[in-house]
C-alpha positions as CSV (number, residue, x, y, z in Angstrom):
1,X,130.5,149.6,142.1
2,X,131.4,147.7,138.8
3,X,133.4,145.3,140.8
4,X,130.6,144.6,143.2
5,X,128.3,144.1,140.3
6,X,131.0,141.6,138.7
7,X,131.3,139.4,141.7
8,X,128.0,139.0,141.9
9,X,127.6,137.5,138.5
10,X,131.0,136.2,138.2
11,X,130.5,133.0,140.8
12,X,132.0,129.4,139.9
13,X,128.8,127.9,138.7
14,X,128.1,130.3,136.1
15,X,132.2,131.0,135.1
16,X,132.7,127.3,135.2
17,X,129.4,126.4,132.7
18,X,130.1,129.3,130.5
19,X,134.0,128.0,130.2
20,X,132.6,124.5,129.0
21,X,130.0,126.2,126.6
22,X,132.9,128.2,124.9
23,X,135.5,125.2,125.0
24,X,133.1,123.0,123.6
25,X,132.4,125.8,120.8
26,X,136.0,126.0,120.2
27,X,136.9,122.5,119.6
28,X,134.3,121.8,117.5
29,X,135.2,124.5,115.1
30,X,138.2,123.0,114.8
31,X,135.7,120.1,112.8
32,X,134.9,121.7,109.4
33,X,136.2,123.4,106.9
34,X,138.8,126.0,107.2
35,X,140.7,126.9,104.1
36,X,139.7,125.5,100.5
37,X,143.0,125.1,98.7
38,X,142.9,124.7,94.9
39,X,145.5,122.0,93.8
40,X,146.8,120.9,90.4
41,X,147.7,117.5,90.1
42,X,148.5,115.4,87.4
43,X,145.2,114.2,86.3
44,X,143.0,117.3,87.2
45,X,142.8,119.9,89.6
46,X,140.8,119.9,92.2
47,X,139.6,121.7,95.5
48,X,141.0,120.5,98.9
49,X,139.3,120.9,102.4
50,X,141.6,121.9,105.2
51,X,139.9,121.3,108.5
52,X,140.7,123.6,111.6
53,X,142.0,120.6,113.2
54,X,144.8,120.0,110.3
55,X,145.3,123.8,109.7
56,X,146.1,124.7,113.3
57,X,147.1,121.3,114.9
58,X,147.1,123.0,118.5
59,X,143.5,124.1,118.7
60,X,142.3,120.4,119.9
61,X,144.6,120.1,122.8
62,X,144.3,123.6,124.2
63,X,140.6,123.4,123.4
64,X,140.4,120.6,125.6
65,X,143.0,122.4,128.2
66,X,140.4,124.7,128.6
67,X,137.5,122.5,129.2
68,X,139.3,120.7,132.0
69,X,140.2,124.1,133.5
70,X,136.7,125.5,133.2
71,X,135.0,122.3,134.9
72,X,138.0,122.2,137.5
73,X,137.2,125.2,138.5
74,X,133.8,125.0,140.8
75,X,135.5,122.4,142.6
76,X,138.8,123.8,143.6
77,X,139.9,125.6,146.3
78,X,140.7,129.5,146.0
79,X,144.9,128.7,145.0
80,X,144.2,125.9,142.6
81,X,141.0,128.2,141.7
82,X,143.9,131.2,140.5
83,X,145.8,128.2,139.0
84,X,143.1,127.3,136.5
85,X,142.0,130.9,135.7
86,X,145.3,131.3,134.2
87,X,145.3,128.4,132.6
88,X,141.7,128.9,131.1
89,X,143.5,132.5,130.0
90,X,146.6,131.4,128.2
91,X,144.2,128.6,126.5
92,X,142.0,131.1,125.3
93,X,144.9,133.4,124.3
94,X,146.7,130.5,122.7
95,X,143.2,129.8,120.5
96,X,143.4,133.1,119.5
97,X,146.8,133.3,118.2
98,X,146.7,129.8,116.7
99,X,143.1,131.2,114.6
100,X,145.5,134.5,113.8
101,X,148.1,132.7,112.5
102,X,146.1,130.6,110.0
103,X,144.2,133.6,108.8
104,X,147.6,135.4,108.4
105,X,149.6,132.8,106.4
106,X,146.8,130.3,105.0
107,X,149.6,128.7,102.6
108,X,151.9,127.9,105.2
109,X,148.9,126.1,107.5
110,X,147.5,123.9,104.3
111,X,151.1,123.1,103.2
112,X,150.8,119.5,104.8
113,X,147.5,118.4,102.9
114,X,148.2,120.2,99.7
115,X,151.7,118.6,99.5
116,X,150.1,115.2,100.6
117,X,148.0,115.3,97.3
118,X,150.6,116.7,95.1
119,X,153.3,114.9,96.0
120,X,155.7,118.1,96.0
121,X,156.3,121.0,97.6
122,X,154.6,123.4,95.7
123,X,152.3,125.7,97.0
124,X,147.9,125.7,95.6
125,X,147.1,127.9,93.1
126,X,144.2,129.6,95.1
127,X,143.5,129.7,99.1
128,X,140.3,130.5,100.1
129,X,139.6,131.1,103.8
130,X,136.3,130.4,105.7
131,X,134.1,132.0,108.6
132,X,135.3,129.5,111.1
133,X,138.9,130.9,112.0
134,X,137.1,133.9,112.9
135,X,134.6,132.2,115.4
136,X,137.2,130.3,116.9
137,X,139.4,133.4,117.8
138,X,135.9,135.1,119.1
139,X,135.5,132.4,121.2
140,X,139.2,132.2,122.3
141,X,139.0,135.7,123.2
142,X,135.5,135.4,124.8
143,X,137.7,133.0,127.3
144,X,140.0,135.3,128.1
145,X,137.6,137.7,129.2
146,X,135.8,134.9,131.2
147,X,139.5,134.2,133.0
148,X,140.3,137.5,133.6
149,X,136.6,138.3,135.3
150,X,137.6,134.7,137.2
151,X,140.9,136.0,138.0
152,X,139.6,139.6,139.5
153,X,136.8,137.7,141.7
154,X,138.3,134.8,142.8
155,X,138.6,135.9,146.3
156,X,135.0,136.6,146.6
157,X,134.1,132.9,145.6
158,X,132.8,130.5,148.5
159,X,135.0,127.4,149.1
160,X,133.3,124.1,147.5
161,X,130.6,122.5,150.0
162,X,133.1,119.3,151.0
163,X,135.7,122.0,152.2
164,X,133.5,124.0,154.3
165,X,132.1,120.6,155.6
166,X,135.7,119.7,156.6
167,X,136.5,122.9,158.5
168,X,133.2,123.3,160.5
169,X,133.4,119.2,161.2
170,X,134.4,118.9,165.1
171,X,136.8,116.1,166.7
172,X,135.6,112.7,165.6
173,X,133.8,110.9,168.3
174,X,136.6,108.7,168.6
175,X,138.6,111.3,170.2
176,X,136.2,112.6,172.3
177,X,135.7,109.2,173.9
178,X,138.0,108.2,176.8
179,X,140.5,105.6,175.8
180,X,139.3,102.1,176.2
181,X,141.0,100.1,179.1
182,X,143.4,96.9,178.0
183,X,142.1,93.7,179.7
184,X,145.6,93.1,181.7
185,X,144.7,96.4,183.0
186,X,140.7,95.8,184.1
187,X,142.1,92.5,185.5
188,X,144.6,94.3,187.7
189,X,142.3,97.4,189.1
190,X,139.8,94.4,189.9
191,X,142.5,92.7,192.2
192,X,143.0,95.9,193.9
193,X,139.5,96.3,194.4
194,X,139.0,99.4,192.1
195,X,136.2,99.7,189.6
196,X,137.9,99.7,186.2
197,X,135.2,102.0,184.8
198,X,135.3,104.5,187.2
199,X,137.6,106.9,185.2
């Protein structure tokens, strides 16, 4: 009964436009702030922004891994359809670990800015840590769970219009017409006195 009430919600229109919504969501949070690094340099020291984008240099490209899957799939047909769903699920997956791993070990994912403005290799004096890892892995894992309804409803999903249009299309009226006579070959039935037309 649950999986009956699944398929009926889970069809590629909605799937495809809640994939996009979350994708979207996802790489834009890789846009602000993420960790706020206190650095000492020689002059001063001084707080340093680390985006999502420079924390977790992944997010972008498998953000944008699942949009592509998410739009391709309303139009594919039901193989590439599985194809994508497991793509849109290890993107989503791979969102949430990169979000984890940047909440686990902050020092290690600002180490490229903060020694950029040092000069060393020395790690900030303070890390402090933002809200938007944690929306970023709620909407990786959001993705998963919109892959793995995808995945278990799939084979309930129409085929796109242009495919159906294809199979129910008949022989082209091309072939259905008798094959046009060569003009050596009227030419010759007229000698014998037979009407080349009369097939």
């Amino acid at each position: 009964m649950r999986l009956s009430a699944l398929s009926r919600w889970a069809q590629p229109s909605p799937i495809s436009n809640l994939a996009l919504l979350l994708s979207a969501g996802a790489l834009g949070s890789g846009l602000p702030t993420w960790i706020q690094a206190r650095v000492s340099t020689v002059l001063e020291s001084q707080l340093l922004d680390v985006t999502g984008a420079q924390a977790a240099p992944q997010l972008t490209a498998l953000a944008v891994v699942a949009l592509l899957a998410g739009l391709a799939l309303r139009l594919g047909r039901r193989g590439l359809r599985y194809l994508l769903a497991t793509v849109l699920l290890l993107a989503g997956s791979g969102l949430v670990a990169a979000s984890a791993g940047v909440l686990a070990n902050p020092q290690a994912a600002a180490a490229h800015q903060v020694n950029g403005v040092t000069g060393t290799t020395a790690a900030a004096q303070s890390y402090a840590l933002t809200l938007w890892p944690w929306a970023t892995i709620a909407l990786g894992s959001l993705l998963v769970l919109l892959a793995l309804a995808a995945l278990a409803t799939i084979h309930s999903w129409p085929q796109p219009a242009s495919y159906d249009r294809a199979q129910k299309k008949g022989p082209s009226p091309a072939a259905s017409q008798p094959e046009e006579l060569d003009e050596i070959d009227a030419w010759d039935s007229l000698t014998r006195g037979q009407d080349p037309t009369d097939n």
